[in-house]
Every structure is written in C-alpha cells, then in structure tokens.
C-alpha positions in Angstrom: -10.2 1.3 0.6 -7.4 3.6 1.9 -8.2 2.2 5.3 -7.5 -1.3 4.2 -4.1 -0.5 2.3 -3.1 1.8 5.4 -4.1 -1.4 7.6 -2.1 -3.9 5.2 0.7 -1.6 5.6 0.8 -2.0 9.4 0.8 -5.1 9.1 3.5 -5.0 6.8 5.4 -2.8 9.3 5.1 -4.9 12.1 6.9 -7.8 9.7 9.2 -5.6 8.5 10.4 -4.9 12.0 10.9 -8.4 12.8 12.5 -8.9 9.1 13.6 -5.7 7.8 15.0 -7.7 4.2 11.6 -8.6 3.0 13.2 -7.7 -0.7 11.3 -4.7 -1.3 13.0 -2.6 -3.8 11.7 1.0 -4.4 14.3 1.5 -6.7 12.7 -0.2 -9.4 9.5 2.4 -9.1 11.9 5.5 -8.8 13.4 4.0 -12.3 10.0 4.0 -13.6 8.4 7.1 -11.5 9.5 9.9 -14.2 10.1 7.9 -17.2 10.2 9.1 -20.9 9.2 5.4 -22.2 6.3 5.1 -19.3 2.9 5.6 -20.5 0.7 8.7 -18.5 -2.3 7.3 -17.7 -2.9 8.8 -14.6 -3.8 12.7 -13.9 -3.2 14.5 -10.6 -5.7 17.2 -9.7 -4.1 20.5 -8.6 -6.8 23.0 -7.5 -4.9 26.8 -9.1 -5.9 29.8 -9.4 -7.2 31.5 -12.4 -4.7 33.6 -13.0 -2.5 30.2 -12.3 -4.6 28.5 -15.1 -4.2 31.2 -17.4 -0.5 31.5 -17.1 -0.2 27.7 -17.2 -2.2 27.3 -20.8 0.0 30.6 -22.0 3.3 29.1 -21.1 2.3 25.6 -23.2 1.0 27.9 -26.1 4.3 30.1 -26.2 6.6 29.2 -28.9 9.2 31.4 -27.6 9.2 29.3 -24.1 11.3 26.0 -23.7 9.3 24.6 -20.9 6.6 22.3 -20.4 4.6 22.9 -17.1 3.4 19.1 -17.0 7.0 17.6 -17.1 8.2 20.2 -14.5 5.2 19.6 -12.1 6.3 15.7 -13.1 9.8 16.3 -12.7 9.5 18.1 -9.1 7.0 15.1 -8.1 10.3 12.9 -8.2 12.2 15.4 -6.8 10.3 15.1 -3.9 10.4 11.1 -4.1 13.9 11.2 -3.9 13.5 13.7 -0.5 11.2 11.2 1.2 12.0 8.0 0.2 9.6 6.6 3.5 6.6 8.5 2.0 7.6 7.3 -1.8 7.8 3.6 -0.4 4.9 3.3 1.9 3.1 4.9 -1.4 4.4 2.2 -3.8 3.6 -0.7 -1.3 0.1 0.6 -1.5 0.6 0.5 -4.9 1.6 -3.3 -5.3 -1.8 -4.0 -2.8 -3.9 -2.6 -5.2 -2.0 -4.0 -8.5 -3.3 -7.0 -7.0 -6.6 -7.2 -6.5 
C-alpha cells in the first residue's frame, strides 16, 4: 500500500513540476495537525525503555507536575511539521490518497 501512495506521489511530482499551482494547501492540515477541537483517533507507537515507561506513567500521575507527556510528544510532532514542511506535505498528500479510497 505504501508503494502505491509513494508511486501516486511521483506521479504527482512529475505534474507538479510541469504545474507547480495544483492548489494544494498544507496549511489547512497544519491548522488541524495539533488541534484542541480535533478528535485523537490515531496512536503513534514509540518503542521506550522501561525506565522511560515508568517515568512517563509517573509524570501523568504526579499532581504536583503541570505537564502532559502526550501533548508534548504531540506538540513537538508539529514542531517538526513546521521544520519540514516537504516531509509534512508529501505526508498529507498520502493522506488525501488514502481518504479516498
């Protein structure tokens, strides 16, 4: 399946170069990438440690700490969006393809 979105991509690529305003607008998805409103439906697996793990279920449990691992994992996720907006794109295109079907 990745194959066939990385192969729709490059095809999309090659059109792009010959029409580089094909209307694509990653800002939209950046809007929606970290939102508050947006449900979480989706997990991302993150192989840790056990003394990672440990730490991770402390921090949520402490009452005297004002962080949330999740959202900070979340928020440094967009960070990185924001870095490499190529990456982000190609990402979101791939998205759309499979939105479709």
């Amino acid at each position: 399946m990745t194959d066939a979105f990385d192969a729709a991509e490059e095809e999309k690529s090659t059109e792009d170069d010959v029409d580089a305003t094909d209307g694509f607008d990653a800002d939209q998805y950046l809007e929606a990438l970290n939102s508050d409103g947006a449900p979480k439906e989706k997990t991302v697996g993150i192989a840790v440690t056990t003394e990672m793990h440990a730490f991770y279920h402390e921090l949520q449990n402490a009452d005297e700490v004002e962080v949330n691992p999740a959202q900070s994992v979340r928020d440094h996720l967009e960070k990185l969006a924001h870095r490499h907006p190529e990456v982000f794109e190609k990402a979101m295109r791939k998205l759309e393809i499979e939105r479709e079907f």
